[in-house]
C-alpha positions as CSV (number, residue, x, y, z in Angstrom):
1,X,46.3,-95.3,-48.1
2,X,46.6,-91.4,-48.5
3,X,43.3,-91.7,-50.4
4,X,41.3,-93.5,-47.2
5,X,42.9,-91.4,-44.9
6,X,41.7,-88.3,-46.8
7,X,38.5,-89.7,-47.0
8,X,38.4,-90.1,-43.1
9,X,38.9,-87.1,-42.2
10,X,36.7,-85.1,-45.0
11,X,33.5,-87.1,-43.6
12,X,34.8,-86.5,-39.7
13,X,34.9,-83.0,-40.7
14,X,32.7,-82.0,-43.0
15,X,30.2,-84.7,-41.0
16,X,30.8,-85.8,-37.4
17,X,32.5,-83.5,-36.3
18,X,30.4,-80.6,-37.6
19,X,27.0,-82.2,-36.9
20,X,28.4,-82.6,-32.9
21,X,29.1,-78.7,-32.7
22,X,26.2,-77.6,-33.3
23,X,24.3,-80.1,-31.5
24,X,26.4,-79.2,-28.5
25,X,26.0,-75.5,-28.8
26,X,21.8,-75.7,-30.2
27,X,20.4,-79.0,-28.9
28,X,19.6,-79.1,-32.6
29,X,20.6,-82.6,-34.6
30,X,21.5,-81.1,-38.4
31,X,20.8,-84.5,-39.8
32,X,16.8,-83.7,-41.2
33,X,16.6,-86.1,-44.1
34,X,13.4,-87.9,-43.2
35,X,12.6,-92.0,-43.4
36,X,9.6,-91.3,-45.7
37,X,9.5,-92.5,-49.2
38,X,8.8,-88.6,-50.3
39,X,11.6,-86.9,-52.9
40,X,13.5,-85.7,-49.6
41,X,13.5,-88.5,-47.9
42,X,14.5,-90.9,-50.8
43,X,17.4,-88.1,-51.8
44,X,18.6,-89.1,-48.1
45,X,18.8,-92.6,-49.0
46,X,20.8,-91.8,-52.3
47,X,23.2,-89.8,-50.4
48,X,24.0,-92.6,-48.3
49,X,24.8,-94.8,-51.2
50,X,26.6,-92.7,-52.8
51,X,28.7,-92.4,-49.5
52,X,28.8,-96.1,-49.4
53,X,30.4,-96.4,-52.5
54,X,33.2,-93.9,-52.4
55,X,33.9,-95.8,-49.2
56,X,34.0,-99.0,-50.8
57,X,36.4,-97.5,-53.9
58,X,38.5,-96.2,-51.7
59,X,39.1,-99.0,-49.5
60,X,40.0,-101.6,-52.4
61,X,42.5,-98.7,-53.5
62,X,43.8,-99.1,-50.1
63,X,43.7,-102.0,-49.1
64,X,43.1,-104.5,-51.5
65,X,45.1,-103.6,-54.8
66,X,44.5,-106.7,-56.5
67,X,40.8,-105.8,-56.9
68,X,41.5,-102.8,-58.7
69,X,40.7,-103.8,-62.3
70,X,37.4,-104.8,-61.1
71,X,36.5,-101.0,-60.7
72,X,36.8,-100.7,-64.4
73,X,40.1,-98.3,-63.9
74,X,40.4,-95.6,-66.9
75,X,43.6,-96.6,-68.1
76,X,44.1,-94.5,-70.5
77,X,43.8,-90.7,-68.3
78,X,45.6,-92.2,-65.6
79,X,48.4,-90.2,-65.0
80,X,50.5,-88.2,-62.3
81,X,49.4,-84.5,-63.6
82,X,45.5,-85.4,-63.6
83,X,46.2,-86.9,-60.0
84,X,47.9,-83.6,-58.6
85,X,44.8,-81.5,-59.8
86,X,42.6,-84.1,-58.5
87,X,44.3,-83.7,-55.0
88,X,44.4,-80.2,-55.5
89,X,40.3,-80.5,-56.3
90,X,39.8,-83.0,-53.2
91,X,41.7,-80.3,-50.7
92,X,40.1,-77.2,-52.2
93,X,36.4,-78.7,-51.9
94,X,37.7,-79.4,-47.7
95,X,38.4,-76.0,-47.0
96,X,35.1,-74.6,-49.3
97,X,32.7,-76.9,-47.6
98,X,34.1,-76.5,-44.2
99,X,34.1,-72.5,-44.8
100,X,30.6,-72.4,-46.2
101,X,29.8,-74.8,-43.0
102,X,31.2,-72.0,-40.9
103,X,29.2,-69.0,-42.9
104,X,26.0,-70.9,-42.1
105,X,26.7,-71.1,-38.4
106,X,23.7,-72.4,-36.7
107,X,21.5,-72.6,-39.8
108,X,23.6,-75.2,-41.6
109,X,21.3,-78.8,-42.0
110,X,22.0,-82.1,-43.8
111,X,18.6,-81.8,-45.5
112,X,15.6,-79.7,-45.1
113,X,14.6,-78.5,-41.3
114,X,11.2,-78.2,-41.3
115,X,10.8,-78.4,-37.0
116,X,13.7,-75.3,-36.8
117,X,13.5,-71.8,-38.2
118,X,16.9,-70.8,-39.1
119,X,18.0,-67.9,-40.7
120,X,18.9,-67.1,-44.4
121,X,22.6,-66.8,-44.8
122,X,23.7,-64.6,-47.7
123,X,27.1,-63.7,-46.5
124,X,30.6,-65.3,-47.0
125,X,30.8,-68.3,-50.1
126,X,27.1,-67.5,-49.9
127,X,27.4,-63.9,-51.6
128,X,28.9,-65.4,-54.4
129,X,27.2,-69.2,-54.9
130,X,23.4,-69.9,-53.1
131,X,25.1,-73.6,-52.6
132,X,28.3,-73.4,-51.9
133,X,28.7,-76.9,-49.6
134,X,26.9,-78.6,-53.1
135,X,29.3,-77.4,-55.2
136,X,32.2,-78.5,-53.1
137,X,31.0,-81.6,-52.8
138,X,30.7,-81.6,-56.5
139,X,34.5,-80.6,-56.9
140,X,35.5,-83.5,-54.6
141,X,34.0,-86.0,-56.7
142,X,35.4,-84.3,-59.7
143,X,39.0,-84.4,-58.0
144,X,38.2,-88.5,-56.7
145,X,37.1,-89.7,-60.4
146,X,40.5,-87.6,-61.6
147,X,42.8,-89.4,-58.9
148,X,41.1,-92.9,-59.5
149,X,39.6,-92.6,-62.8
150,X,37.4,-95.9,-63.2
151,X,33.9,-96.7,-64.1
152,X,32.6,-96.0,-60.0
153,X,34.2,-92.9,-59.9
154,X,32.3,-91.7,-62.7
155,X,28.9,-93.2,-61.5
156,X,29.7,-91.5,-58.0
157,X,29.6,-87.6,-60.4
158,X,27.0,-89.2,-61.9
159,X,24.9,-89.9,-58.8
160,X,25.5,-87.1,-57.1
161,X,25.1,-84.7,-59.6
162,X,21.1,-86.3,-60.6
163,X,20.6,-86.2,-56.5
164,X,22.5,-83.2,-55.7
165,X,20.3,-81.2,-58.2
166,X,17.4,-83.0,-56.8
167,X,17.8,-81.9,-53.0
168,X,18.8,-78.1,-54.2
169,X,15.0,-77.6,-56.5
170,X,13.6,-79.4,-53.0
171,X,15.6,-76.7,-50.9
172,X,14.7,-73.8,-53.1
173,X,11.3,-74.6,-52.8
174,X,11.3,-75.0,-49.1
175,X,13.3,-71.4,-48.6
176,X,11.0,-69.6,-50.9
177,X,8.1,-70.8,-48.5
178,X,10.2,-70.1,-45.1
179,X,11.7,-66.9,-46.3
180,X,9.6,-65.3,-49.0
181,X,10.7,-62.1,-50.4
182,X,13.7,-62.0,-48.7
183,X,14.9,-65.6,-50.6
184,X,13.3,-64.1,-53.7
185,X,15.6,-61.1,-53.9
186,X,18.9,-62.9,-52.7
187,X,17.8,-65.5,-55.8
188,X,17.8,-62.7,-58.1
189,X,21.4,-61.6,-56.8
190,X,23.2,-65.0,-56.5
191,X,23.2,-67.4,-58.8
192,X,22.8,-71.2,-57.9
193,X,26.5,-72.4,-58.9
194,X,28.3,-69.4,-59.1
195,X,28.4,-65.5,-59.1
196,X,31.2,-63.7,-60.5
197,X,31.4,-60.3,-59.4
């Protein structure tokens, strides 16, 4: 039950509740993942399946117990250590995501803004990763598969690590044409995962 209500409140956060701030205080709605059948918006339509699922494995952990072994569990890593670093994992990608959120301020998008201009952010999470919401997103799902280790666990990394890479070559692309030299020279500086300085 901890699980589900962990999950609830990471997407009212990280989602809902973020996405209704900045409408409020732009008139701008983040949500830009288009309906086409283009890489963007079929990305959008992976993300939302992906979403789907870690609902749905969540909610048989939750609520229907008995359904378990039909997620394929992992027997054989389950354990309590590998569960308090996945917990650890799932609360550390909260506070990254909603931080880099913050850093973005009234740039931040769920998918590529072509309508808005918004500025380039390189401060914050940003002066040491150039996607810093991606990669705690990517340390969530690392910290779900090593709390409920099973075979949709691993196909939600798996997923969102093909579409995650997917959206960031589609959002490099898209800065380099909106910010030119300036997104060249903070590329050079930053690397995509992680900068250690």
């Amino acid at each position: 039950m901890i699980l589900f209500i962990y999950f609830l409140i990471y997407f009212f956060l990280v989602f809902v509740l973020r996405s209704f701030l900045l409408w409020k205080k732009t008139g701008v709605n983040p949500l830009t993942f288009n309906k086409g059948d283009d890489a963007h918006g079929y990305n959008g339509k992976v993300f939302g399946i992906i979403s789907f699922i870690e609902l749905i494995v969540v909610s048989i952990y939750a609520f229907i117990p008995s359904l378990h072994n039909y997620l394929l569990p992992f027997w054989y890593i389950e354990n309590e250590s590998l569960q308090y670093v996945g917990w650890a994992l799932l609360i550390l990608s909260l506070v990254m995501v909603w931080v880099a959120q913050s850093n973005m301020r009234e740039s931040w998008r769920i998918g590529i803004d072509e309508e808005n201009k918004t500025e380039l952010i390189t401060g914050g999470f940003f002066a040491f990763s150039r996607n810093p919401i991606f990669l705690g997103i990517m340390i969530a799902n690392a910290g779900l598969f090593l709390v409920l280790p099973n075979a949709f666990t691993l196909l939600i990394i798996s997923l969102s690590t093909i579409s995650i890479n997917t959206q960031i070559r589609l959002e490099e692309e898209f800065l380099k044409k909106e910010h030119g030299e300036q997104y060249l020279n903070y590329r050079s500086k930053v690397n995509r995962w992680l900068t250690l300085k």
